[in-house]
C-alpha positions as CSV (number, residue, x, y, z in Angstrom):
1,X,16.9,39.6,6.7
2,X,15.2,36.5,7.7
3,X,12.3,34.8,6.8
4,X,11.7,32.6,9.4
5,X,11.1,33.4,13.3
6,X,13.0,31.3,15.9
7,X,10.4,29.6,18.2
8,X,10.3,30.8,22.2
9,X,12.0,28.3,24.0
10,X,9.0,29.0,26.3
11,X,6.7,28.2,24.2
12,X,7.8,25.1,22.0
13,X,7.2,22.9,25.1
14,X,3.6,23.9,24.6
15,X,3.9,23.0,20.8
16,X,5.3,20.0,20.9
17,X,3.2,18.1,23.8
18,X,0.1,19.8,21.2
19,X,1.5,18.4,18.1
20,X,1.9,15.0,19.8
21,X,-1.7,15.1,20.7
22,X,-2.8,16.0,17.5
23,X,-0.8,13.7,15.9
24,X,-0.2,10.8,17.9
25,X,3.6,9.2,18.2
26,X,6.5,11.5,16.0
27,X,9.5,11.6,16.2
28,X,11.5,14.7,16.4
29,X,11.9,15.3,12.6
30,X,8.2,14.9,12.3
31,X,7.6,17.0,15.4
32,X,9.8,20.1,14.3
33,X,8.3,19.8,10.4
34,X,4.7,19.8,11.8
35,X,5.9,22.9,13.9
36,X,6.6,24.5,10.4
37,X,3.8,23.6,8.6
38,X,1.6,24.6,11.0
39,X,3.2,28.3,11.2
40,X,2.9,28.4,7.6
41,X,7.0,28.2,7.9
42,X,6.8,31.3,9.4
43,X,8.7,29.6,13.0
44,X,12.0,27.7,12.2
45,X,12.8,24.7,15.0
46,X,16.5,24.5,15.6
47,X,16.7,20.7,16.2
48,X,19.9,22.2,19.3
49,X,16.7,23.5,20.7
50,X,13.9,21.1,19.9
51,X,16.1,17.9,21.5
52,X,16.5,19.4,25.0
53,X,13.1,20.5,25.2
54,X,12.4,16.8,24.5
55,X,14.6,15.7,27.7
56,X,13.3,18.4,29.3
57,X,9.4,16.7,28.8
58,X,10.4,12.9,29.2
59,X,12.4,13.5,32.8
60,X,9.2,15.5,33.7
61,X,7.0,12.9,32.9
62,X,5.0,14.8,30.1
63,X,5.9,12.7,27.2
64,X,7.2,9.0,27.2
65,X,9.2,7.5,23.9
66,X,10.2,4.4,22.3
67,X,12.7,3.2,19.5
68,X,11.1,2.5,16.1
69,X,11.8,2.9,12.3
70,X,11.2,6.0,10.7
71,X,9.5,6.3,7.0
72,X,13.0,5.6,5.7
73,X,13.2,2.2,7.4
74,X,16.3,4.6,9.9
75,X,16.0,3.6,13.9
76,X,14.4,7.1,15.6
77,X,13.2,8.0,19.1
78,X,9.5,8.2,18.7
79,X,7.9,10.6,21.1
80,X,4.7,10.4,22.7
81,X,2.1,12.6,24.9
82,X,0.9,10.7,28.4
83,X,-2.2,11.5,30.4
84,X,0.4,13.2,33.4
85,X,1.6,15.5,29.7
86,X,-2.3,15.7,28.5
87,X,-3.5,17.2,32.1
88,X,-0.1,19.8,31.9
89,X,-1.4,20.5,27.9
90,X,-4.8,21.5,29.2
91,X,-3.8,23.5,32.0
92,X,-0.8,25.2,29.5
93,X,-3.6,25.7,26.7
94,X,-6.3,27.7,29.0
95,X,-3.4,29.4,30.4
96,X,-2.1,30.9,27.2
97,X,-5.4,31.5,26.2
98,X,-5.9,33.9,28.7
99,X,-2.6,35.3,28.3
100,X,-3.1,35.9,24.8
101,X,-6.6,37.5,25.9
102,X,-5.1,39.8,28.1
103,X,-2.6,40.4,25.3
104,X,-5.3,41.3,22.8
105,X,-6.7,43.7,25.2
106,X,-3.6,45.8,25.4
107,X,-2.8,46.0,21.6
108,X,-6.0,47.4,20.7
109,X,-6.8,49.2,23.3
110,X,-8.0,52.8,22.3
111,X,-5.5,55.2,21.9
112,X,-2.8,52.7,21.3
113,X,-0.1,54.0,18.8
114,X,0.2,51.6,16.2
């Protein structure tokens, strides 16, 4: 059985551009740990997933990176959110938001079998 949930592929777009914002430049070590702590280490981030979803951000104009040294004095990509990727983050937040309202609604509605 496991103990960890994969994260929506849909969704870890949202987490990462939020996780930059929160904490400013990471790279994608620090991004996918955050992830996890911030579940409670109740998501797991597949670093085959977390990399294209990177790509997939950069080409789109959401987050811009540079070369630095990590913690451990290693060369890593460091990733971070610009003000084209903060507009999409506030747009993406009010729009789960609601979807997760609407959501809410449905799974305790009266009469619902639980």
């Amino acid at each position: 059985m496991k103990d960890k949930n994969d994260v929506w592929q849909g969704t870890l777009a949202l987490m990462v551009m939020k996780t930059l914002d929160m904490m400013g430049p990471q790279h994608g070590y620090g991004i996918a740990r955050r992830i996890e702590q911030i579940s409670e280490d109740l998501l797991s981030v597949n670093h085959g997933t977390l990399y294209p979803v990177l790509l997939k951000l950069e080409q789109e104009g959401s987050i811009a990176s540079d070369w630095g040294l990590s913690e451990n004095n290693r060369k890593a990509r460091f990733y971070h959110l610009t003000e084209e990727g903060r507009r999409e983050l506030r747009t993406e937040q009010l729009h789960w938001e609601a979807t997760t309202s609407i959501m809410a609604r449905f799974l305790s509605a009266p009469g619902a079998k639980q």
